[in-house]
C-alpha atoms as one frame of an Amber mdcrd trajectory, in Angstrom:
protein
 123.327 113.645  92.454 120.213 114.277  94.764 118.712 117.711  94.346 115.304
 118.314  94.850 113.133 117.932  92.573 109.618 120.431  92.911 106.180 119.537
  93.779 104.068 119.448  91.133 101.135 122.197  93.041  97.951 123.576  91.934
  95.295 125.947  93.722  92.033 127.082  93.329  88.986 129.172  95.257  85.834
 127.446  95.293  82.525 129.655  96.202  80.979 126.694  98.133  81.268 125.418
 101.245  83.850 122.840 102.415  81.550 119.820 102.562  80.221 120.329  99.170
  83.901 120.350  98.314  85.400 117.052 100.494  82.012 115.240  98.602  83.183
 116.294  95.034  86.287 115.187  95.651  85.206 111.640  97.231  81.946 110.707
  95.437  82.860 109.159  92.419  79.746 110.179  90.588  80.957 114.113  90.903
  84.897 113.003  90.613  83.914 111.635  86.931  81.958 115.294  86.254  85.413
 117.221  86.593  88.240 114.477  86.618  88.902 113.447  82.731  85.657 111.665
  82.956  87.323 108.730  85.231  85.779 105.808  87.207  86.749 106.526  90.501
  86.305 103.425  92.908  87.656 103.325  96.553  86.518 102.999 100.528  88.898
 106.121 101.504  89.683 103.797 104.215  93.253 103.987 105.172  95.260 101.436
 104.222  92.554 100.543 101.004  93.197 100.665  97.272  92.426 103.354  95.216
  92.196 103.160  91.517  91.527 106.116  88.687  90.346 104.176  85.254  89.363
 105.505  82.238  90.485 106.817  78.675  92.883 109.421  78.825  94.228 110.852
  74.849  92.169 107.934  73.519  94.401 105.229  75.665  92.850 103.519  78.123
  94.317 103.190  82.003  93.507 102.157  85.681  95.556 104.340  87.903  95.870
 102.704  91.203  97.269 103.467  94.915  96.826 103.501  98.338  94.965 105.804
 100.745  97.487 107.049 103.094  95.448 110.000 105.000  91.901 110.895 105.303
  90.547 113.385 107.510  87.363 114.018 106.340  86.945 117.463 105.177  90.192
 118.597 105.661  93.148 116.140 103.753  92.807 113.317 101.748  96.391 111.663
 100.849  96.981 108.949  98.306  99.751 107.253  96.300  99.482 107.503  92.754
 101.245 104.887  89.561 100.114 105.269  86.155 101.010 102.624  83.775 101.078
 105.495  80.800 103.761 106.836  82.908 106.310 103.776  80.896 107.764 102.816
  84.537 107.796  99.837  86.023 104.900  99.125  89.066 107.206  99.429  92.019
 106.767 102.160  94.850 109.893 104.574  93.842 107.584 105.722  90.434 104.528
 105.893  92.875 103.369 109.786  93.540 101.909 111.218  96.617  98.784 113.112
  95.831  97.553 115.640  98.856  94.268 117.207  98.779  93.736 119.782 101.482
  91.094 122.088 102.106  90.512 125.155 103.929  88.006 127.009 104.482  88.179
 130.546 104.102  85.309 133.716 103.898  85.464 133.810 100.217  84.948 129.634
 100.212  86.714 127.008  99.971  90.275 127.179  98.920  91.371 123.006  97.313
  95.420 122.603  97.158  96.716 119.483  95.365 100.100 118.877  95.867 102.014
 115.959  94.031 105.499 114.412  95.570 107.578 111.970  93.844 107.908 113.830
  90.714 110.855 112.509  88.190 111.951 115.646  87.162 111.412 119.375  87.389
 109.424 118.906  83.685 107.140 116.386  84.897 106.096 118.467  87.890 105.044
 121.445  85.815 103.326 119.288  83.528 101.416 117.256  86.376 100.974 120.844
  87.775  99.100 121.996  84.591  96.679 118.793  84.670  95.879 119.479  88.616
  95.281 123.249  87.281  92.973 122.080  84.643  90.817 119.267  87.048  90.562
 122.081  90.058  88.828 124.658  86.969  86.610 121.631  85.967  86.002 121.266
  89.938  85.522 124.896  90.279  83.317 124.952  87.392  80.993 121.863  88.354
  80.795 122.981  92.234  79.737 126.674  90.829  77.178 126.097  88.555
């Protein structure tokens, strides 16, 4: 039994240029503005940790993973475990999280795309939550 399970995907059109973008989502001061309110610490060196904490449905977390990919203005790639998910901390239940940019005449267009999903269920609900941080990004970059 090995079909493929979906990526969890969300996209949205920001009116702002591409750096203002690749800084929202790397400066932790802006990533807690639009992302749940999380405390966002990291180098975005390759190789380096990355870990998400905060209180999220009145539970508290620290998300951690990995940079795998930055190229600055352009993709930012990261594994992903969250303890609330129930698993156990080993890299099978880790997620890929891609963040790519492109630039386009209207703006910016940000695509998060999540890999590793358990099931088709989880992907559309992980969809829904990237949905809901790119309108808080949209909304913060906008105003």
């Amino acid at each position: 039994m090995n079909e493929q399970i979906k990526d969890a995907e969300a996209t949205v059109l920001v009116t702002a240029p591409g750096s203002a973008v690749w800084e929202a989502l790397t400066d932790p001061g802006i990533v807690k503005q639009y992302f749940l309110g999380t405390n966002l610490t990291t180098t975005w060196r390759e190789g380096d940790p990355v870990t998400f904490a905060g209180e999220w449905k009145g539970k508290s977390y620290e998300d951690k993973g990995i940079v795998l990919e930055n190229r600055p203005g352009e993709l930012l790639r990261i594994t992903h475990y969250s303890p609330l998910s129930g698993l156990p901390d080993v890299p099978e239940n880790y997620h890929t999280v891609e963040y790519r940019l492109d630039e386009t005449p209207a703006g910016t267009q940000v695509t998060i795309r999540q890999g590793n999903n358990k099931s088709d269920s989880e992907a559309e609900e992980s969809a829904k939550l990237w949905e809901m941080v790119l309108g808080n990004l949209k909304e913060v970059l906008e105003r």
